[in-house]
C-alpha positions as CSV (number, residue, x, y, z in Angstrom):
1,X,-34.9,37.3,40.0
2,X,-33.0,37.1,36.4
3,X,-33.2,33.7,34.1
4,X,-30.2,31.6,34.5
5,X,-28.5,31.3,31.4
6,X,-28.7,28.7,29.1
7,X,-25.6,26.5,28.2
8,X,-25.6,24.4,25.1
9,X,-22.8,21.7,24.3
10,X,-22.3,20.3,21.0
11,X,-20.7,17.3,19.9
12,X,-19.5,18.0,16.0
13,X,-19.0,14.7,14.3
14,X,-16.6,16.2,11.7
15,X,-15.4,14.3,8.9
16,X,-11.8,13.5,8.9
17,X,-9.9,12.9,5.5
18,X,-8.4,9.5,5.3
19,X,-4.0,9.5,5.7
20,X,-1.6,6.6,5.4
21,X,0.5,6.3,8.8
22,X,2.2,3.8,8.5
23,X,3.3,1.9,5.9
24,X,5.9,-1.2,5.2
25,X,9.4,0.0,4.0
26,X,11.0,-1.5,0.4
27,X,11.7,-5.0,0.6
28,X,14.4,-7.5,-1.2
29,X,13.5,-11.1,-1.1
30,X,14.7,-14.7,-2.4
31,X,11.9,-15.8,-4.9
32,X,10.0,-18.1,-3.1
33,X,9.8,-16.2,0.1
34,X,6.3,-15.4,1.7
35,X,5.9,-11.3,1.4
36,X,4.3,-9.1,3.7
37,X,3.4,-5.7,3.6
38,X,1.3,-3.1,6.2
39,X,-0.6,0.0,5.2
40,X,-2.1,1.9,8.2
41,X,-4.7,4.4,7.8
42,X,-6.4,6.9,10.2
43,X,-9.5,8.7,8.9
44,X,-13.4,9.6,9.5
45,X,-15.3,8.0,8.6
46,X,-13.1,4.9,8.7
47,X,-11.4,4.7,5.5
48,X,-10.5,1.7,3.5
49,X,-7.3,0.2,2.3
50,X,-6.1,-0.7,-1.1
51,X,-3.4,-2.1,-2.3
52,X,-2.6,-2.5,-6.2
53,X,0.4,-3.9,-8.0
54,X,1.8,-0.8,-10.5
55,X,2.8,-3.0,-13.1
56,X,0.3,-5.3,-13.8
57,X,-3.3,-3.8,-11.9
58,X,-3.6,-6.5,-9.4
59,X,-5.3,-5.1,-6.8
60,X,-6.2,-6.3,-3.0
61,X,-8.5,-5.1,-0.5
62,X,-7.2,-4.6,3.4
63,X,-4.3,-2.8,5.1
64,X,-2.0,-6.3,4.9
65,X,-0.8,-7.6,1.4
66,X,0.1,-11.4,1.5
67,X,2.0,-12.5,-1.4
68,X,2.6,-16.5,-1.2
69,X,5.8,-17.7,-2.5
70,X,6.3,-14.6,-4.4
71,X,8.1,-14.9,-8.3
72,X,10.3,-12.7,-10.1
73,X,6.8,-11.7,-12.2
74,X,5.6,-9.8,-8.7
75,X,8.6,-7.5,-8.5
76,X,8.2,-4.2,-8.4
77,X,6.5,-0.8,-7.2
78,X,3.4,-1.6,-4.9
79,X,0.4,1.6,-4.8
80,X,-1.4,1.8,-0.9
81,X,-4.1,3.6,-1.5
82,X,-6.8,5.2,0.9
83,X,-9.7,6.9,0.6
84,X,-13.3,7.7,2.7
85,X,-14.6,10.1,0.6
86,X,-13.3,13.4,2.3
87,X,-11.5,15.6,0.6
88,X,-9.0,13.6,-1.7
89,X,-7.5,10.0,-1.3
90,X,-3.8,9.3,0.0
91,X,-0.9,7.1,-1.6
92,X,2.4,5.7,-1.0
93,X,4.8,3.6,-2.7
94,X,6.5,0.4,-1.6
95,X,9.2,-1.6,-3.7
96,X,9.4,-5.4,-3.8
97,X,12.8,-6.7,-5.4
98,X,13.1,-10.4,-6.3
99,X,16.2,-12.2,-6.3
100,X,16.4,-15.3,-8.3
101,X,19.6,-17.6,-9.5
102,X,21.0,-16.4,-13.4
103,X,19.2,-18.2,-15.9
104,X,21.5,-18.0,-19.3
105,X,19.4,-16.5,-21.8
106,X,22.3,-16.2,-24.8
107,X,26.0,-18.4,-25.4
108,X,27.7,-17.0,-28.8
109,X,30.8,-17.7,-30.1
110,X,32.2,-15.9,-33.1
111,X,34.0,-19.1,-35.1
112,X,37.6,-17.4,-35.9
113,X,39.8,-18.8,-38.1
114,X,42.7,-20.5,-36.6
115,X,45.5,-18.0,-35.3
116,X,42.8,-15.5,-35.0
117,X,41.3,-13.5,-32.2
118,X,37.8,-15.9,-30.9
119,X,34.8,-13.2,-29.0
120,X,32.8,-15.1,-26.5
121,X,29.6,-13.6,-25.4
122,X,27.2,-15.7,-22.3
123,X,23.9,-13.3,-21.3
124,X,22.2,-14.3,-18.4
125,X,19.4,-12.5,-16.8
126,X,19.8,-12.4,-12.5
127,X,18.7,-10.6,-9.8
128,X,21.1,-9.0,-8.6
129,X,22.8,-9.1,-12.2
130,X,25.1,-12.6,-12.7
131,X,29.0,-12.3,-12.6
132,X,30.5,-14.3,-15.2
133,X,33.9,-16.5,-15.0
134,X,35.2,-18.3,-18.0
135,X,37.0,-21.5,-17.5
136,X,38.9,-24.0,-20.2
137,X,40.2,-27.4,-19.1
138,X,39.0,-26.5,-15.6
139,X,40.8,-23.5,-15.6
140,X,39.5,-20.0,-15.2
């Protein structure tokens, strides 16, 4: 009578690397508004989630970003990053644009003499950029 063969079955806990899948698209807000992004990650083990601010460093912890009444100071290109310590960490990009009302920055006027041509120059800084109209008298 022959020995039954042996069968073995093994269970490989292999190590996934860490990969964004999803991720929040770009976004164009009033200033003010409450922002919220999403960074989704699949990995093993599980990997973790970070988001940081390109410009300045900021930097929070955890696949949602919450940004309170957001300013025109918080604009800009947003870093997910994700990582669980196999094989190299994974990135993407998100971009937050601000809108806020024209603030005039600069009013010049060139003092010609009388006769002569006058240059009016009004800077204001706006997102999206300020269209100017000039009036006199209450006429544009």
């Amino acid at each position: 009578h022959s020995p039954m063969p042996l069968c073995h079955l093994s269970l490989l806990n292999s190590a996934v690397p860490a990969r964004i899948v999803n991720i929040s698209s770009a976004v164009t807000v009033n200033e003010g508004s409450n922002v919220n992004l999403l960074c989704l990650a699949v990995g093993k083990p599980e990997p973790t989630v970070i988001w940081r601010q390109l410009k300045d460093g900021f930097t929070s912890e955890g696949e949602y970003l919450e940004i309170s009444e957001i300013n025109r100071e918080q604009a800009g290109e947003y870093e997910c990053i994700t990582a669980n310590g196999v094989s190299t960490q994974d990135s993407k990009h998100v971009l937050i644009t601000v809108n806020y009302p024209p603030i005039i920055t600069d009013v010049k006027d060139s003092r010609p003499l009388i006769g002569k041509t006058a240059l009016l120059r009004c800077e204001a800084m706006a997102v999206p950029a300020a269209e100017f109209q000039w009036f006199k008298d209450d006429k544009q």
